[in-house]
ZABA-581563 format. One record per atom (N, C-alpha, C): atom name; residue in three letters; y, z, x. Coordinates in steps of 0.05 Angstrom, whole numbers, plus 5000, padded with zeros to 4 digits. Layout:
N
SITE  site  code    c2    c3    c1
SITE    CA   ALA     Y     Z     X
...
***
This chain:
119
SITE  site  code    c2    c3    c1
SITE     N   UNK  1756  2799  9580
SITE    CA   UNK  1764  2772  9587
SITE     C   UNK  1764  2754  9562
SITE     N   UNK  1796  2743  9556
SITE    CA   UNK  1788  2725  9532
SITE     C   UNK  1772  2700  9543
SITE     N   UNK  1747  2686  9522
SITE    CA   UNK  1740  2661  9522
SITE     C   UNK  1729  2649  9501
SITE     N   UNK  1747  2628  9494
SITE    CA   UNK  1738  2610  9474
SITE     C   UNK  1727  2584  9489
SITE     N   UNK  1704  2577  9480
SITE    CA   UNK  1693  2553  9485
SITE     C   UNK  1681  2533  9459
SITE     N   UNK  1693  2514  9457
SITE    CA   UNK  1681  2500  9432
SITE     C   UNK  1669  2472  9449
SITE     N   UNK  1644  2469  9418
SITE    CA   UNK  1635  2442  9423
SITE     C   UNK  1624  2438  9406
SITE     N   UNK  1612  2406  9408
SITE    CA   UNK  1608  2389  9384
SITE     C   UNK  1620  2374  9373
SITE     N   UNK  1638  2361  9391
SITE    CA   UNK  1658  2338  9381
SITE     C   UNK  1637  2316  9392
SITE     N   UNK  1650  2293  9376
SITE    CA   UNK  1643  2267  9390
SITE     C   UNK  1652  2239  9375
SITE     N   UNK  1637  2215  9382
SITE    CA   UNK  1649  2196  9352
SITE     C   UNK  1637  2188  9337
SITE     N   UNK  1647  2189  9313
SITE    CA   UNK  1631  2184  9278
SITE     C   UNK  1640  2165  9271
SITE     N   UNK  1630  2153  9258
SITE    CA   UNK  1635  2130  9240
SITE     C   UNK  1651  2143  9218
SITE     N   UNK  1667  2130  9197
SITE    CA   UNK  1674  2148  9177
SITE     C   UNK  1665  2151  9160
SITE     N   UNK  1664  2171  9146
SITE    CA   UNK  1642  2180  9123
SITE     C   UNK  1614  2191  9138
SITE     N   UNK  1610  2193  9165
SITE    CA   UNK  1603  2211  9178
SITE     C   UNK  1604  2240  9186
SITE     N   UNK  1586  2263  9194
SITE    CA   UNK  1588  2284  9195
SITE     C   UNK  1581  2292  9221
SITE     N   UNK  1604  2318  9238
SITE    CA   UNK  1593  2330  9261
SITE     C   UNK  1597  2361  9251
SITE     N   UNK  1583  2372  9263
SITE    CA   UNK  1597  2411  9267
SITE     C   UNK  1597  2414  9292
SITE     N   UNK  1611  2425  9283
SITE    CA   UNK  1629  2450  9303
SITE     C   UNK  1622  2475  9318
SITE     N   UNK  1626  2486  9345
SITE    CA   UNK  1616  2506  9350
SITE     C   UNK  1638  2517  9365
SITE     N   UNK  1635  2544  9370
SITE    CA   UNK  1660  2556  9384
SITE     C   UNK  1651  2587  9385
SITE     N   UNK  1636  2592  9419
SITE    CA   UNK  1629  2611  9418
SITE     C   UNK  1655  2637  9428
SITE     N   UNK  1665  2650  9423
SITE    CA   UNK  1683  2669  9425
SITE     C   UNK  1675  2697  9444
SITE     N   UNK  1687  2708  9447
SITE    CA   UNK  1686  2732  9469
SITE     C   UNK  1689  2755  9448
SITE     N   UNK  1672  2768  9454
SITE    CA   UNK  1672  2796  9436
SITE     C   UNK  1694  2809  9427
SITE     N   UNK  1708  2812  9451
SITE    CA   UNK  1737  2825  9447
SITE     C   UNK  1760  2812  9422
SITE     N   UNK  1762  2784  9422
SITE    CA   UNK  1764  2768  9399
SITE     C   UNK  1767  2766  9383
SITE     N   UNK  1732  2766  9371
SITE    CA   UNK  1717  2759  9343
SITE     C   UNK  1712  2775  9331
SITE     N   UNK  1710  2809  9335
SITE    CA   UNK  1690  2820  9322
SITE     C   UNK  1707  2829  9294
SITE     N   UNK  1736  2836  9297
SITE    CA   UNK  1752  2845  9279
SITE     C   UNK  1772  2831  9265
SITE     N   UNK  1772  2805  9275
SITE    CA   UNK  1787  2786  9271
SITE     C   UNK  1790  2766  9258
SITE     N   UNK  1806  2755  9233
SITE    CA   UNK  1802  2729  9230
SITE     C   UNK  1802  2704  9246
SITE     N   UNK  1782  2685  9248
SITE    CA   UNK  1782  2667  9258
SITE     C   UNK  1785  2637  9243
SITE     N   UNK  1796  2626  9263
SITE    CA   UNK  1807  2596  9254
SITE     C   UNK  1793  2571  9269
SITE     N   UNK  1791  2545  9261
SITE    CA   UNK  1789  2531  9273
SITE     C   UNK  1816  2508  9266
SITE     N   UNK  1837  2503  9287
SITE    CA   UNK  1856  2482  9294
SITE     C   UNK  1858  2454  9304
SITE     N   UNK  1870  2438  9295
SITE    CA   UNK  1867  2414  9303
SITE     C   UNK  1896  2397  9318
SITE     N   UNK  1898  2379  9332
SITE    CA   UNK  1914  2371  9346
SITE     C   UNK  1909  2337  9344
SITE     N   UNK  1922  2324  9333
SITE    CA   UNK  1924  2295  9323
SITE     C   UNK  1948  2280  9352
SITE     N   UNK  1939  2251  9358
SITE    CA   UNK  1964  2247  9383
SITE     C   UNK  1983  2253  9364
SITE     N   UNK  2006  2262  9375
SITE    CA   UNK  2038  2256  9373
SITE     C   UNK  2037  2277  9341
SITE     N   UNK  2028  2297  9343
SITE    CA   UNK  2024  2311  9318
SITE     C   UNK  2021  2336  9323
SITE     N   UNK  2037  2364  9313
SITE    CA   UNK  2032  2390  9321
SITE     C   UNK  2009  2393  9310
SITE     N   UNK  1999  2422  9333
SITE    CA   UNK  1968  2433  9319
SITE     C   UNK  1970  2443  9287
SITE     N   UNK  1951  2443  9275
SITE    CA   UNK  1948  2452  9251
SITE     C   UNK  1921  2463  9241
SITE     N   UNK  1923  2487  9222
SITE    CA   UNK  1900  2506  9225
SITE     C   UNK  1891  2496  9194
SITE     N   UNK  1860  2484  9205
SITE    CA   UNK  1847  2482  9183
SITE     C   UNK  1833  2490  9164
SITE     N   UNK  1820  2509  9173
SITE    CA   UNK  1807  2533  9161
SITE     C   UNK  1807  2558  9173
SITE     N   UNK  1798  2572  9157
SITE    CA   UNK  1809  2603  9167
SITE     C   UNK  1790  2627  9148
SITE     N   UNK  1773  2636  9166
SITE    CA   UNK  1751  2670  9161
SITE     C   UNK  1751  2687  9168
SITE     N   UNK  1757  2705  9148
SITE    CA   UNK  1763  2732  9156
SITE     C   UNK  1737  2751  9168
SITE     N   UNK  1728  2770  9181
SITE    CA   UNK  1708  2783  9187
SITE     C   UNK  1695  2795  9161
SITE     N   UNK  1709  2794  9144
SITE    CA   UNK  1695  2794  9115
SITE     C   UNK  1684  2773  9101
SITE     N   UNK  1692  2754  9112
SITE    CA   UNK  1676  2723  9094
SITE     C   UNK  1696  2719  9079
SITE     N   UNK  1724  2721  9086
SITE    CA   UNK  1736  2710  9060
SITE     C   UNK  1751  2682  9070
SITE     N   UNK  1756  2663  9057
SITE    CA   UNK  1760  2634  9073
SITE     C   UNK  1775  2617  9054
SITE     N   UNK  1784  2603  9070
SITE    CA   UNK  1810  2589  9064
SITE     C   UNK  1818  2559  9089
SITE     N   UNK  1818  2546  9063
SITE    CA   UNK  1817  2520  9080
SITE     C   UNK  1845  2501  9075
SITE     N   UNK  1849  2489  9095
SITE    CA   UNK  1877  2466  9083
SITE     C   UNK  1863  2440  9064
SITE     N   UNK  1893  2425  9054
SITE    CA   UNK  1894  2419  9026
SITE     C   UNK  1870  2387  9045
SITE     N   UNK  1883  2382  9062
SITE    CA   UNK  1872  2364  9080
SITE     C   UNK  1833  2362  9082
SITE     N   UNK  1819  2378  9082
SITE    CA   UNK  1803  2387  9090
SITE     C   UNK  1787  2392  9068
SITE     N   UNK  1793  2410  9044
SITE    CA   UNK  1780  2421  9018
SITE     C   UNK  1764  2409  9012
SITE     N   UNK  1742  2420  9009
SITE    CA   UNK  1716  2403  8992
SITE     C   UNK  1698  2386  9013
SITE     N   UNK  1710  2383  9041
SITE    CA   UNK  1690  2364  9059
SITE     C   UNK  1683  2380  9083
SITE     N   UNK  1705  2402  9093
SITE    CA   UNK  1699  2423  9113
SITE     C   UNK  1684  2446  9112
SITE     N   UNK  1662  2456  9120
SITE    CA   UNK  1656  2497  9114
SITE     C   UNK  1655  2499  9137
SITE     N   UNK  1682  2520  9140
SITE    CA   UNK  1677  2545  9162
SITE     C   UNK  1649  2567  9155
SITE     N   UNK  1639  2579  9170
SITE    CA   UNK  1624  2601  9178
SITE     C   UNK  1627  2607  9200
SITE     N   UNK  1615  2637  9204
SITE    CA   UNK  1611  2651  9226
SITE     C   UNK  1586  2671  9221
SITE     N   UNK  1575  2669  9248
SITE    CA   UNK  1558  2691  9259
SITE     C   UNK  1570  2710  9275
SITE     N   UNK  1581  2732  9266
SITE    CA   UNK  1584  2762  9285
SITE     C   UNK  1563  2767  9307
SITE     N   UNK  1539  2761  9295
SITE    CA   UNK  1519  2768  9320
SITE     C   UNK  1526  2753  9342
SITE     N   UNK  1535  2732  9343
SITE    CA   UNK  1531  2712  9364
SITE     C   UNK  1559  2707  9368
SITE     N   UNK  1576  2722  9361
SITE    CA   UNK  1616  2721  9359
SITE     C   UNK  1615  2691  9370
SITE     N   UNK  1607  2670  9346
SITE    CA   UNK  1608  2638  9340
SITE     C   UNK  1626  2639  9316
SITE     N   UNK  1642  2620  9320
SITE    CA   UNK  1649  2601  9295
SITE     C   UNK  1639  2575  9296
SITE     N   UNK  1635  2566  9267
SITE    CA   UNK  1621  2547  9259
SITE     C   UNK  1645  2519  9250
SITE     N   UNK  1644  2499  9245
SITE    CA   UNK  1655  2483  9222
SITE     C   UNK  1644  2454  9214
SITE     N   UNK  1626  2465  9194
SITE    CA   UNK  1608  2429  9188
SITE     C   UNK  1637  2408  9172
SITE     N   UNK  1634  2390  9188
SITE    CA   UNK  1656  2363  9172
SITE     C   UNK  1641  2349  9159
SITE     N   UNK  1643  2341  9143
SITE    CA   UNK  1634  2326  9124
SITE     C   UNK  1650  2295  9109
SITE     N   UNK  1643  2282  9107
SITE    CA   UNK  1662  2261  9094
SITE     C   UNK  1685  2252  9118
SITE     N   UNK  1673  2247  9143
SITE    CA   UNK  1700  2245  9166
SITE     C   UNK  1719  2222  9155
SITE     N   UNK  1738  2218  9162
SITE    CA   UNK  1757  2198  9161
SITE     C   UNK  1768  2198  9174
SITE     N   UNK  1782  2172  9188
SITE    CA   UNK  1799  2158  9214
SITE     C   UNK  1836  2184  9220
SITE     N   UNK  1839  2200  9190
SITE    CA   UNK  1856  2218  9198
SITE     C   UNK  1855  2241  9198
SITE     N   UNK  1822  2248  9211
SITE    CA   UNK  1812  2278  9213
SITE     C   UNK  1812  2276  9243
SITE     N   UNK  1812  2248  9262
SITE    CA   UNK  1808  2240  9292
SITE     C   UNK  1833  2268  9309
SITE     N   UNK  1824  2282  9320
SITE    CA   UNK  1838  2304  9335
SITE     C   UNK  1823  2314  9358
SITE     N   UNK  1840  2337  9368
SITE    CA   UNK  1824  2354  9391
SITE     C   UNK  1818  2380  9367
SITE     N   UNK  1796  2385  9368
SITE    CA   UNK  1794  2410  9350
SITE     C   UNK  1788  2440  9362
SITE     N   UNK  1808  2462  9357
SITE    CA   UNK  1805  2480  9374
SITE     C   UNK  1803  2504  9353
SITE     N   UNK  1780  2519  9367
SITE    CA   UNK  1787  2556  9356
SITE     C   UNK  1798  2574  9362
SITE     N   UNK  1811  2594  9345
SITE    CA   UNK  1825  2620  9354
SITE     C   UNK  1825  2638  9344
SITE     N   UNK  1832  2663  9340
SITE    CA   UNK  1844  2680  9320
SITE     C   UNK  1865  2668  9301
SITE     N   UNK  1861  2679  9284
SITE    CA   UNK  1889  2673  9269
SITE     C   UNK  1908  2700  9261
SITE     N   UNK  1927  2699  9268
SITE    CA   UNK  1947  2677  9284
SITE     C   UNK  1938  2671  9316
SITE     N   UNK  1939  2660  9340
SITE    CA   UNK  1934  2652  9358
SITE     C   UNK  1930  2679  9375
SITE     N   UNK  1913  2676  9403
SITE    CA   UNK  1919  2698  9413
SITE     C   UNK  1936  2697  9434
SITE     N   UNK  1943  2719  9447
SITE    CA   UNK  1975  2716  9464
SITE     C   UNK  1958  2717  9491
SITE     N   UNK  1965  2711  9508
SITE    CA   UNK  1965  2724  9540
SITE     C   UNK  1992  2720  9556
SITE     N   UNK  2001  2740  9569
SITE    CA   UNK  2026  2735  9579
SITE     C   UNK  2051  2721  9565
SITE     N   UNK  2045  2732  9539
SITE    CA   UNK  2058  2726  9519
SITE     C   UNK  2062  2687  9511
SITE     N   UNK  2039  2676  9518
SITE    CA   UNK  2044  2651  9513
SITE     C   UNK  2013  2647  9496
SITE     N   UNK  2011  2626  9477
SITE    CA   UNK  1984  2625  9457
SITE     C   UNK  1958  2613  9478
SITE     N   UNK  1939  2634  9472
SITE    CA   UNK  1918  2621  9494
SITE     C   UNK  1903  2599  9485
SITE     N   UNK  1895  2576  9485
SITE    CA   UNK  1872  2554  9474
SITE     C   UNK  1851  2552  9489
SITE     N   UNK  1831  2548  9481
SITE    CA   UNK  1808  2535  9503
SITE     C   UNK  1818  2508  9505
SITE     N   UNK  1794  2491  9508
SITE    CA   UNK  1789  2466  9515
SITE     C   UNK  1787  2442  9492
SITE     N   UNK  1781  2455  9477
SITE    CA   UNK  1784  2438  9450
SITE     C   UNK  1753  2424  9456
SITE     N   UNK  1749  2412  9433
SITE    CA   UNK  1731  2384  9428
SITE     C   UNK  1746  2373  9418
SITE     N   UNK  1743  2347  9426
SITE    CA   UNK  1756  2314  9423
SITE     C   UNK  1725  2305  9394
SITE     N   UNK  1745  2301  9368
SITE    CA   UNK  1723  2287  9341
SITE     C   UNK  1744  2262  9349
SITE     N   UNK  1726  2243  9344
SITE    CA   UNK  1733  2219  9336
SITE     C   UNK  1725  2197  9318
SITE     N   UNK  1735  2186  9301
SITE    CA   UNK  1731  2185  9266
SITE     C   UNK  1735  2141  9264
SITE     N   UNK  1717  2127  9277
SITE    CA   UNK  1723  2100  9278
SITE     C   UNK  1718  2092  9244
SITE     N   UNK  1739  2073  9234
SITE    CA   UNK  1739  2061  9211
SITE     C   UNK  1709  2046  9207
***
């Protein structure tokens, strides 16, 4: 059964910090790179960081230097501490595989967490 469930959104002040959680379903995580995505109003999703089951990681230009992905295999979690928030980090923030995973050939999402980033 796929399931992504994330949490740990909420609202920050800017220059404020939340993390991220996103516990994943075995079937998933274990071999997989994983991502954490974001969704801004009136703005396509976009993948902010990204770990491979090897630890290897890669973040957007957006993000660098204020975001760390991690993961725990034991606990098939992804992690993402924000750091330095700002008013245009405010999104629904979601995890996946990367690239997305399919069901019925359409991209599956959880539920997202809603960050919200007040000036």
């Amino acid at each position: 059964q796929v399931q992504l469930v994330e949490s740990g959104g909420g609202l920050v002040q800017a220059g404020g910090s939340l993390r991220l959680s996103c516990a994943a379903s075995g079937s998933i995580f274990s071999i997989n790179a994983m991502g954490w995505y974001r969704q801004a109003p009136g703005k396509q999703r976009e993948l902010v960081a990204t770990i491979t089951s090897g630890g290897f990681i890669n973040y957007a230009d957006s993000v660098k230097g204020r975001f760390t992905i991690s993961r725990d295999n034991a606990k098939n979690t992804v992690y993402l501490q924000m750091n330095k928030l700002n008013p245009e980090d405010t999104a629904v923030y979601y995890c996946n595989k990367v690239p997305p995973i399919k069901v019925s050939g359409k991209d599956y999402w959880g539920q997202g967490t809603q960050v919200t980033v007040s000036s």
